[in-house]
N, C-alpha and C positions, 0 to 999 in steps of 0.2 A: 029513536033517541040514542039507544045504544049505539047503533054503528056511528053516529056522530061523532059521540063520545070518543068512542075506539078511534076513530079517524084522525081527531085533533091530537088526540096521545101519541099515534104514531107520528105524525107529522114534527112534534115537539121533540119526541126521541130520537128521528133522522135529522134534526138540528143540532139536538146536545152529541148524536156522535159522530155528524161529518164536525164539525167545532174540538173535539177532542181529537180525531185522528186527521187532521188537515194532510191535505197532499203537500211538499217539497215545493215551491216555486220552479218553475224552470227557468236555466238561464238565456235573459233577452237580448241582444244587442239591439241597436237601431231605434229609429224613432217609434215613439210610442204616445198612443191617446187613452185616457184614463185608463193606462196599463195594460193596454189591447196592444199589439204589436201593428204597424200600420204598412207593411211588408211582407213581403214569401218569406221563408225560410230558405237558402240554397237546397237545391234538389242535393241527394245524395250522390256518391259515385257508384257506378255499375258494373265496377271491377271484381271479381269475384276471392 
């Protein structure tokens, strides 16, 4: 029953702090489906 316990607290804890330290959105151009990008990204250049 403990490790249950322990389980679900950890679980609640990695909610309350991805929720407090959210990642930055990146910026999307182009069409998008519930905020998925529906596109590549352009390959980088390989110039050095």
């Amino acid at each position: 029953m403990a490790v249950f316990v322990a389980s679900i607290v950890g679980c609640i804890w990695l909610i309350v702090v991805a929720q407090r330290y959210a990642d930055p959105p990146l910026p999307v151009t182009g069409p998008q489906v519930m905020k998925v990008p529906v596109t590549r990204p352009p390959k980088p250049d390989k110039s050095p």
